[in-house]
Every structure is written in C-alpha cells, then in structure tokens.
C-alpha positions, 0 to 999 in steps of 0.5 A: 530461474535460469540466466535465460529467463533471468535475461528475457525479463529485464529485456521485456522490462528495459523494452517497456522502460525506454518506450515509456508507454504501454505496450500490448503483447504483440508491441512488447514480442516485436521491440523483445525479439522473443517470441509471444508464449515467451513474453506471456509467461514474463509477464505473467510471472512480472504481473504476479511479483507486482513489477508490471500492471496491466494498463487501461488499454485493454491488452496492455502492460506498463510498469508498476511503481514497485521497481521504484521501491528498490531503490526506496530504502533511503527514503524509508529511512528518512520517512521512518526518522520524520514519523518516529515519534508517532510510531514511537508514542503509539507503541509507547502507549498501547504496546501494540504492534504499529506499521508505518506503510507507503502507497505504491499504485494500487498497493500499501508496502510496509517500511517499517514494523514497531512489533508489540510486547504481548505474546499474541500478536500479529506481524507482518513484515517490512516490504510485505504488500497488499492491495490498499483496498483490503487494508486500513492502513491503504484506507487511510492513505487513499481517502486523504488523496484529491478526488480524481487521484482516488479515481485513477487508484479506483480505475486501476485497481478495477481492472487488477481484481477478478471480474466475479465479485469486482463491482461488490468490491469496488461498491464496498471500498468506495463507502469505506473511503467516505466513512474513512473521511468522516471519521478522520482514520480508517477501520478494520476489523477481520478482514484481512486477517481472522482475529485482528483488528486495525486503526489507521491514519494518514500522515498526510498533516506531516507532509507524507500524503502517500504515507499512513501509520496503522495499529494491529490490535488482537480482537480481544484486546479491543473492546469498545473503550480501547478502540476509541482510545486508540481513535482518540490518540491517532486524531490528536497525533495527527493534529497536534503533533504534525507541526513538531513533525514537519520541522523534524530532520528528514 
C-alpha cells in the first residue's frame, strides 16, 4: 500500500473519530475531501481489517473497537497475570491447548495461547479474531452479558453476516446462548474447525465480564467422560477459584 492510500485511510479514520458518529459514504467523501470511489474502496478494505463496521443507519460506517485493541497490549498483559492460574491449571491438568480470549464488538481477539504438549493439536495465534457467534469461547463471553447488551451484540452482528443464511444463524446463535446459560460453559464441537472440539467459560466471576478461557481438544481426545471432566473442572474453577482471583495483582 502506498504512502497515498496509507494518507487517505487514516484521513477517513480521524474524520469518523473527530465527528464521533456515524457517517454515510457522501458525509464521510465531504469531511475526507476525496472522492466517493476513493473513500468505498477504504472502507471496504477498513471493513474487511475490522477497523471500521457498518452502523445501524443503514449507509453508515462508525469505528470498530479493534483500533482500541492496539493499544490492548497492557491490559493483555495485566488480564494474562489475574487469570494465569486458570490457564495454568487447565493446561496443567489436561495438556491441551488453553486460550485466553476478549470481546472486542462483535468479535473474540485471542490474547494469550497456552499451546498443548501432544503432537496433534490446534493452535491459533494471539490477536487472531473471529466473529463470537462461531466460537465457544465468544459463547461463553456473550451469554454471561445483561440482556440488552446481547441484544445490541446480536443487532450488530445481523447486520455484518450475509443476507443468505443470516435469519438461520442468528436463530442458531440465540439457542446456543441460552444452553450456554444453562449449562454454566459454552460448547462446540467442529464448527469452526473439522476435527477439534472447544469447552469455554466466561471470567466473568473474576471481574472480567468481556473475557472467557476456552479448551481446544482434538475430537478423538474427547470421549464423553473427558468432555465432562473438562466441564466439571471449568465450573469449579469459575467458582471456587474466582475469590483467590480477584484479589490476584492486576
């Protein structure tokens, strides 16, 4: 990307910063000074890199809480230290691979990975993202927010999922926030990925309501008794650690 391009982004970016609302193509064109093709193709290309979403006006575009996530490395840090015995226990006990994840708007950003021992595993990579719908770990975050704020995630996620297939997905998400309610953790099993399978949890009980710890288990490791082991084991450190966690150093 050129220094011009480079130059017209954060113009577009500044322009939606200093207004503090969200502004169609036409708005955005006339506070930029660039032409409309011009400010699209930012977009487009800011939409895609998660910097800006669409907003509910129809048209519109604001700025995604990913821009807040570049200046997250110290709070990932500080998070990492309050939950580390959880991620620490986990690990310790089932050697698998433990991901510490945060809500940023519709998407789960993974800060920190505790990578398995086995040779068959999967990993995914700190500041990955995905949309929280299509993750336990994003599951386990939302389902443990006040109502109307799953609402508003809910809303905004509508409106960034294609149209075909986006009443289905919204349908399937809100059942699985409800089981996820009921069950105390959030389940998947091959839907992000074919062969691995993912228990979660919010940390919620520690003070951290947009922060949740998953378990990224290979499916043949994960019989009946070993899913409800794991189960178990994320319930009671939820409970009964969380004390011992909120008066950890942050």
């Amino acid at each position: 990307m050129s220094i011009a391009v480079l130059d017209k982004a954060f113009s577009i970016l500044e322009v939606l910063a200093r207004t503090g609302r969200p502004l169609s193509l036409a708005e955005l064109a006339e506070e930029s000074r660039l032409p409309k093709p011009t400010v699209h193709r930012i977009l487009r290309s800011l939409r895609e890199l998660g910097y800006v979403d669409n907003a509910e006006r129809r048209g519109s575009y604001a700025l995604s809480d990913r821009l807040g996530s570049l200046r997250a490395q110290g709070r990932d840090t500080a998070l990492e230290v309050r939950a580390r015995p959880v991620l620490s226990r986990l690990h310790q006990d089932f050697d698998e691979t433990v991901n510490l994840g945060v809500l940023e708007g519709i998407y789960v950003r993974y800060a920190n990975v505790l990578e398995t021992t086995q040779p068959l595993r999967w990993i995914v990579k700190p500041g990955a993202r995905d949309f929280f719908h299509t993750t336990a770990l994003g599951r386990a975050i939302v389902a443990g927010l006040p109502e109307d704020q799953q609402q508003r995630l809910t809303k905004r996620l509508g409106s960034a999922l294609p149209t075909r297939g986006r009443r289905a997905a919204l349908v399937q998400l809100a059942r699985e926030l409800a089981s996820t309610r009921a069950r105390g953790c959030a389940l998947e099993e091959e839907e992000t990925v074919a062969g691995v399978a993912c228990v979660a949890i919010s940390l919620q009980s520690m003070g951290e309501p947009l922060a949740g710890v998953s378990v990224s288990v290979p499916v043949n490791r994960f019989p009946t008794a070993r899913r409800d082991a794991l189960i178990a084991a994320m319930h009671q450190l939820a409970g009964a650690m969380s004390p011992a966690l909120q008066r950890a150093p942050a």
